[in-house]
N, C-alpha and C positions, 0 to 999 in steps of 0.2 A: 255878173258878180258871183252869184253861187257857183256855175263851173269853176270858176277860178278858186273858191274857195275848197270845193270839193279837189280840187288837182294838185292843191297844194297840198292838204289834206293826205291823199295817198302818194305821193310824193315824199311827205314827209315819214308817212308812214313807211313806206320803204327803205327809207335810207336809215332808221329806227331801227327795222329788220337787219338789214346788213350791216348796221353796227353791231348785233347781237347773235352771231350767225349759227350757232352752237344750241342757243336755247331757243330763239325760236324755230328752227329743224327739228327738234326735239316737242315741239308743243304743232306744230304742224304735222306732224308723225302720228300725236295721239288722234286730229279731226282727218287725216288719212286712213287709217285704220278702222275707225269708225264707221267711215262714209263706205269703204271698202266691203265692211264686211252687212254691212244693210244691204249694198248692191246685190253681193254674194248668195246671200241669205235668203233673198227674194228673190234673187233669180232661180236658186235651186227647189224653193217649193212650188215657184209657177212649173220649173221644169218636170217638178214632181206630178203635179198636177195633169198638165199635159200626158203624160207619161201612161197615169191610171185611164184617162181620156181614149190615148190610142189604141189600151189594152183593150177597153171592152169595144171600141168600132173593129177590133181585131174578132169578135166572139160572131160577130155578125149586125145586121140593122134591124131596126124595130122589131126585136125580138122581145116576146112572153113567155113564162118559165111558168107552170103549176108542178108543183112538189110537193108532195106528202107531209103536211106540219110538221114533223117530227125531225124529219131534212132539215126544213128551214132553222129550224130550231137548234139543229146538232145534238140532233138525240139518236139518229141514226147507225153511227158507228157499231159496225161489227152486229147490227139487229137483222133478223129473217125482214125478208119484203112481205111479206105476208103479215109482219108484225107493227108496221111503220106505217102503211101503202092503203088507201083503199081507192086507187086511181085503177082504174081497168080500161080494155082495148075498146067497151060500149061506151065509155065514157068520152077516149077520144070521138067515136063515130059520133056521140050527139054535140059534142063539140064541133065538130066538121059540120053537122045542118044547121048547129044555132049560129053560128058566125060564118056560113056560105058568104063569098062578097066583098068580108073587110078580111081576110087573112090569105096570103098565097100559097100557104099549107100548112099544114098539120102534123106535125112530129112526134111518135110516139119514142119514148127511151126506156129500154132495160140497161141497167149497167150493173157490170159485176166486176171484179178486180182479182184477175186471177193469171196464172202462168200460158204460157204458148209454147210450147216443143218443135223443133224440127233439128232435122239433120246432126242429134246430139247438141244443139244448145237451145237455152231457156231465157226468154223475156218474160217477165211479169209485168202487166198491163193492167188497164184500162179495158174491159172489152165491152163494146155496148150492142147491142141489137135495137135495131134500127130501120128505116124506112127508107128510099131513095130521095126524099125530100130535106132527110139532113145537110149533107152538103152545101147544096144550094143554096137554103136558109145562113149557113154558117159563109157563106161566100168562099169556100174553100173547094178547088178542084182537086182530081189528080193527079200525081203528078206522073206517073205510069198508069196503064191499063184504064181501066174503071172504077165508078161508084157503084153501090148496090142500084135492080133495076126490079121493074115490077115484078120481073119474070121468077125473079130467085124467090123472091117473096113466096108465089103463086106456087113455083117447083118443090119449097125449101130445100133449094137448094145451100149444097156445104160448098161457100163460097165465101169466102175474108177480104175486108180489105186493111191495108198496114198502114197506120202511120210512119214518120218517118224515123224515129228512133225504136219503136220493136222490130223494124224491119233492118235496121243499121243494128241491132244487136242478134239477131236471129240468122241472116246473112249481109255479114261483114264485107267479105270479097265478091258480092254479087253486085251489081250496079245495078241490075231489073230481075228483080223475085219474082215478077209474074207468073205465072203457072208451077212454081213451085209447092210444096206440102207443109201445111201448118197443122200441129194437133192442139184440139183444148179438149182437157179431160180423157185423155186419147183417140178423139175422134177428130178423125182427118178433115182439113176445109183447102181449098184449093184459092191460092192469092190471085186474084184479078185486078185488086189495083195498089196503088202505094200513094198516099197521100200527100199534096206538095207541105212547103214546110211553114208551118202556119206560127212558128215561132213560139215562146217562150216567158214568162214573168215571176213578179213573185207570187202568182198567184199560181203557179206550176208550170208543168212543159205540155202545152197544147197539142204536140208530138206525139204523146206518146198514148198513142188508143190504139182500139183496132176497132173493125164496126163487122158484124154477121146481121143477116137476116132474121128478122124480128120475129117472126114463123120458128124459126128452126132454135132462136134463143129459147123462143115459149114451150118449144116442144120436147127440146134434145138435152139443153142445158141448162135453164133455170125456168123450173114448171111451177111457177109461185102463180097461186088461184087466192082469191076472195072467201073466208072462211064461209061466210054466207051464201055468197050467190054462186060458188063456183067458178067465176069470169078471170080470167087471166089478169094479170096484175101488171102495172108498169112502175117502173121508179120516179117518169115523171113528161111532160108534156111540155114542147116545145112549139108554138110555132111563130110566124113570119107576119105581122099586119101589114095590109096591102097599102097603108098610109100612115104615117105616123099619129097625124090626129084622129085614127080609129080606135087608138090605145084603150083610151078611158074608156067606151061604150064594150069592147071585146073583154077588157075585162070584168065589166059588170055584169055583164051576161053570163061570163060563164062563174063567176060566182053564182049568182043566181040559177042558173041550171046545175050546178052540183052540190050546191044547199038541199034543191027538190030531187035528183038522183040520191044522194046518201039521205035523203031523211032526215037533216040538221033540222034539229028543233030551232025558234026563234030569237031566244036567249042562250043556244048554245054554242061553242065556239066553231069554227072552220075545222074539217080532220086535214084540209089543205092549204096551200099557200101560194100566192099568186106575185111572181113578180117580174117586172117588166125593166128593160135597160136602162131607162131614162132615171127611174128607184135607184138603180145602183150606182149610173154615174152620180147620181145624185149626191147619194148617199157618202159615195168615195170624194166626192168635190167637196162636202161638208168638212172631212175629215182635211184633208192636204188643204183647204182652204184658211183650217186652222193651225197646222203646221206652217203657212206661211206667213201667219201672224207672230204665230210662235218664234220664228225662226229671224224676221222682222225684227223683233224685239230682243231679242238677242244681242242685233246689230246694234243697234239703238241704246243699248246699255253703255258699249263700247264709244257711243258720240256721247256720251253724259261724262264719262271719266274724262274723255279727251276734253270738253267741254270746260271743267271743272279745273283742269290744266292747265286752262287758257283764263280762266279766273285767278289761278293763283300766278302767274306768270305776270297779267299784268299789272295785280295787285305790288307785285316788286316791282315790276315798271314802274309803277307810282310813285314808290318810295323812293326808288334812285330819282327821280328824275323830280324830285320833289323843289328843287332850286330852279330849274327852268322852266318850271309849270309857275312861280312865286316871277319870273321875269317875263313871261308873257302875259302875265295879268299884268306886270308893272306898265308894262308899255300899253295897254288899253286891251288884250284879250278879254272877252266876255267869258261869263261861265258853259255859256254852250259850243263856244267854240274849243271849248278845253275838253268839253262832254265830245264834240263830235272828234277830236282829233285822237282822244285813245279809242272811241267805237272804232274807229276806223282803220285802227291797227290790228283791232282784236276780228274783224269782219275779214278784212282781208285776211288775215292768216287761217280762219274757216275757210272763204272763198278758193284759197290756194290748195288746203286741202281737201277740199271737196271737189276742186278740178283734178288731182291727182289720185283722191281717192276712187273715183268711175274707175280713171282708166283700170288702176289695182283691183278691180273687182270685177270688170269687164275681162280681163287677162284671168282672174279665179277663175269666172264661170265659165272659160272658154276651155280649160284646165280641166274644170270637174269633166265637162264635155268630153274630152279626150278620153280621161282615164275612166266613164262608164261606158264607154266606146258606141256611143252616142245613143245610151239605151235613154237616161236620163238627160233631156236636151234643158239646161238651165238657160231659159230665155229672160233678157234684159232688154225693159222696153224703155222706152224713153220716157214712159213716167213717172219711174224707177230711179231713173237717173237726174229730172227735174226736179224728184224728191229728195231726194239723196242730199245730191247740191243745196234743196233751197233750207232744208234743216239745219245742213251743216252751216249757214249762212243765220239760219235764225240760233244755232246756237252758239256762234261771234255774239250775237245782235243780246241775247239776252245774258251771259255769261259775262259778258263782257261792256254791260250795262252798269253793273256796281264800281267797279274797278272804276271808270270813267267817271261814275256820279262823285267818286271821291275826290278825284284828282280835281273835278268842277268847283268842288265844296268848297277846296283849300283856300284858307286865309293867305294873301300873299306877302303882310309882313312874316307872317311865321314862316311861310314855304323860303322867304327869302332868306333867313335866317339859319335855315335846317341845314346842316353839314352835308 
């Protein structure tokens, strides 16, 4: 007896619709558009999300960063290292015995930002000095020649190696610079390798560095010492935990071993900064996490109008239809069957556009897909889409709750009487 009552029900409700074919397309348009753009919305900031995700498993894996406070901070720009920095090369070495075990190496960086010369043309870079443990750490080969090796180190030798855009700006019609001449500051280093292409974001072009010998940065090109002890200075320390769940113990250590190296009093602050990959996806996941609410909601705004649509749509329902709601009460309609027969109009016309809204939004986010040429992958999962749907169905159910409560209310002498 309820199936039957329910089939009659959308039965009637359809034939409802297609007697009124103009407005309800038009009120199904507004819970499409809706449902459409919730889909859209969410899929673009999970795609956003992902996106920051990939960038940093692009930097490398359980990697640690110590930086001079003042780095962290963004107070470094355009300041002497000498002025920022009290990070030195002993510093790395006691780091390397305090954490022997839980790290697979240890990466000292000087970075300086300056021009490279050859054959009459100029890249401005990136140039950092560095250890042969870089790479490795960063998961990134060559893609010509080699990486720095111990030897250059030991020789200082004047030896570079090129990312893949100062090398695409320095020699254009070269396909392999290898043993070619690069000057910085006009002193000659000879290329031995070319870096494969480690790509690109908003957070710059990972491309574009060059790496010399850490020895020969300290010595020839940037001889930044510790005003006090003399000790060569780095701009910051990089290395590798041999497990991810070593993270917390390696960085508590070496907090605590460069508290008791610099002589930090107990109440006074860090002159460094320590942070580690999981902090920053983190940190970046907080942010697009809340873009994707933001962006959600957005959607969402657009299912309350269309909502709101489908309120007044069938509030005129009512009213036209005010004499044949007064003759199925005459005949023995109950008030809940009058309740369930416009829900049931107003559900289905959500239902309808909440099945056509997916697909419209599934087709957006396959669109966005295209046109960032699949840097941002806007992914829709099926949760997305069970929600989408089951909203746009709760807002038939509640929108179109009043409209129905009236039509229920109606006295059926008057309704019969109503022109």
């Amino acid at each position: 007896m309820r199936a039957a009552l329910w089939r009659e029900n959308i039965q009637q409700a359809f034939e409802t619709l297609a007697a009124n074919r103009l407005r309800a397309t038009l009120t199904l348009l507004g819970i499409l558009i809706g449902v459409a753009a919730v889909i859209a919305m969410v899929a673009i900031g999970r795609g956003v999300q992902n996106y920051i995700q990939d960038q940093f498993a692009a930097l490398g894996t359980n990697l640690i960063f110590v930086i001079p406070r003042a780095a962290a901070e963004g107070r470094s720009a355009g300041a002497a290292l000498q002025d920022i920095s009290s990070l030195t090369m002993r510093d790395v070495r006691a780091i390397e015995q305090e954490v022997r075990g839980r790290v697979t190496v240890v990466v000292p960086v000087i970075q300086r930002f300056g021009p490279l010369e050859s054959e009459g043309r100029e890249a401005v870079t990136v140039i950092l000095g560095t250890t042969p443990g870089y790479a490795p750490a960063r998961n990134w080969p060559p893609q010509h020649g080699t990486f720095l090796e111990e030897a250059h180190l030991l020789n200082r030798s004047r030896v570079i190696v090129l990312g893949l855009t100062p090398a695409r700006r320095l020699f254009p019609d070269v396909p392999n610079p290898v043993g070619r001449t690069v000057r910085i500051n006009g002193v000659p280093f000879r290329v031995i390798g070319v870096m494969s292409d480690k790509g690109g974001s908003a957070f710059g072009d990972y491309n574009d560095l060059a790496f010399i010998p850490i020895t020969v940065a300290q010595e020839m090109l940037y001889d930044a010492r510790d005003p006090r002890t003399g000790e060569p200075l780095v701009t910051g320390i990089m290395l590798q935990a041999a497990r991810s769940e070593y993270t917390d113990e390696i960085v508590r250590r070496i907090t605590e071993l460069l508290r008791e190296r610099h002589r930090i009093r107990f109440r006074d602050e860090d002159d460094f900064a320590i942070l580690t990959q999981f902090e920053l996806v983190s940190i970046f996941g907080q942010i697009s996490g809340v873009l994707t609410v933001f962006l959600g909601a957005l959607g969402a705004i657009s299912l309350i109008v269309g909502g709101i649509g489908i309120m007044n749509i069938m509030l005129v329902s009512v009213t036209e239809r005010t004499r044949e709601i007064g003759l199925r009460k005459a005949v023995g309609a109950r008030r809940r069957d009058i309740l369930l027969q416009f829900l049931t109009e107003a559900i289905l016309i959500t239902m309808l556009g909440g099945v056509l809204g997916t697909g419209a939004g599934i087709a957006l986010a396959s669109t966005i897909n295209v046109l960032s040429g699949g840097a941002v992958r806007a992914a829709v999962g099926l949760d997305t889409v069970l929600l989408a749907v089951g909203v746009s169905a709760a807002v038939g159910l509640f929108f179109g709750l009043y409209p129905a409560w009236r039509a229920a209310r109606l006295d059926p002498i008057v309704a019969l009487r109503a022109e």
